[in-house]
C-alpha positions as CSV (number, residue, x, y, z in Angstrom):
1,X,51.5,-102.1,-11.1
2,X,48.1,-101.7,-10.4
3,X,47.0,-104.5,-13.0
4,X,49.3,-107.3,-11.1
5,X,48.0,-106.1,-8.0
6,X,44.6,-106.8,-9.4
7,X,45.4,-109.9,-10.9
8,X,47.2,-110.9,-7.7
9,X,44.5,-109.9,-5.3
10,X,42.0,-111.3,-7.4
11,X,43.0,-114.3,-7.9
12,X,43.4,-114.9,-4.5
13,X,39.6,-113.9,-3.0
14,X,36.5,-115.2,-3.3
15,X,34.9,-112.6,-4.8
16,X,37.5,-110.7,-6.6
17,X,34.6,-108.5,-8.8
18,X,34.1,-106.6,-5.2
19,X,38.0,-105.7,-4.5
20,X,38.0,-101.9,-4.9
21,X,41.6,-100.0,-5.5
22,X,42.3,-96.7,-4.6
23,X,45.7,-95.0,-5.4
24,X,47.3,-92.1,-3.9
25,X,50.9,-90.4,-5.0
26,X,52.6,-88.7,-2.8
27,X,56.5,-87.8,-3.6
28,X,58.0,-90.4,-1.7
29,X,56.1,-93.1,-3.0
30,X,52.5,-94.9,-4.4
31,X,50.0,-96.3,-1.4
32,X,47.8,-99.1,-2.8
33,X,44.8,-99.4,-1.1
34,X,42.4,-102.4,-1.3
35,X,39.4,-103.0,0.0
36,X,37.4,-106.1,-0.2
37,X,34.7,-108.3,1.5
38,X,35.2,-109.3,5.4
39,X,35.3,-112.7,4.5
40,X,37.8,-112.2,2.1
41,X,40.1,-110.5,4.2
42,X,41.3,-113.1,5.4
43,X,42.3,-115.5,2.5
44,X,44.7,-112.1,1.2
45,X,46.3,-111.8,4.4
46,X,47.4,-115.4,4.9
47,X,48.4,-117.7,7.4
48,X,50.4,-115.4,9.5
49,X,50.5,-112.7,7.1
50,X,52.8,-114.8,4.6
51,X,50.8,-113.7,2.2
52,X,50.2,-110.4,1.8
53,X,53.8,-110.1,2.4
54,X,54.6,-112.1,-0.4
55,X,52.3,-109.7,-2.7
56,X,53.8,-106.4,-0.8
57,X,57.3,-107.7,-1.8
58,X,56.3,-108.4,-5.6
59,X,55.0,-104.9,-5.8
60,X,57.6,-103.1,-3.9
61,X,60.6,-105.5,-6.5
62,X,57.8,-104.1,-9.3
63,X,58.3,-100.4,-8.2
64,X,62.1,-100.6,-7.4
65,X,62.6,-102.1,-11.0
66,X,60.9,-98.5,-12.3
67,X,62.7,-95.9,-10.2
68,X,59.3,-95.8,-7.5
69,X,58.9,-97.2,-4.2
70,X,55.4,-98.6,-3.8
71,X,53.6,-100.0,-0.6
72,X,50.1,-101.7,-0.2
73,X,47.2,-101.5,2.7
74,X,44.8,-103.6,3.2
75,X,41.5,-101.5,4.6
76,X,39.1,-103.3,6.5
């Protein structure tokens, strides 16, 4: 999961080299979080936050398909 969400994310920024994941597990579920450039902030979130809603529901239809629930943060 992590590779789509870097492949996502990535592709969608400006500067995709400085997007930094961090993972934690916890028994309920895995928290993506990604960090990235100020500027870039806003090109992941979207136009209303269509967006990063879009990627949250690919990853959480990615998680579901394996048994996990997954979510994803965006830390600014």
């Amino acid at each position: 999961m992590e590779e789509f969400l870097r492949y996502v994310i990535g592709s969608l920024v400006e500067f995709p080299d400085e997007v930094v994941f961090t993972r934690t597990d916890t028994p309920e579920r895995t928290i993506f979080h990604v960090a990235m450039r100020r500027t870039d902030i806003p090109r992941a979130i979207g136009k209303g936050g269509h967006t990063i809603q879009a990627v949250r529901t690919l990853l959480s239809a990615a998680a579901q398909k394996r048994g996990t629930k997954a979510t994803l943060e965006v830390v600014e």
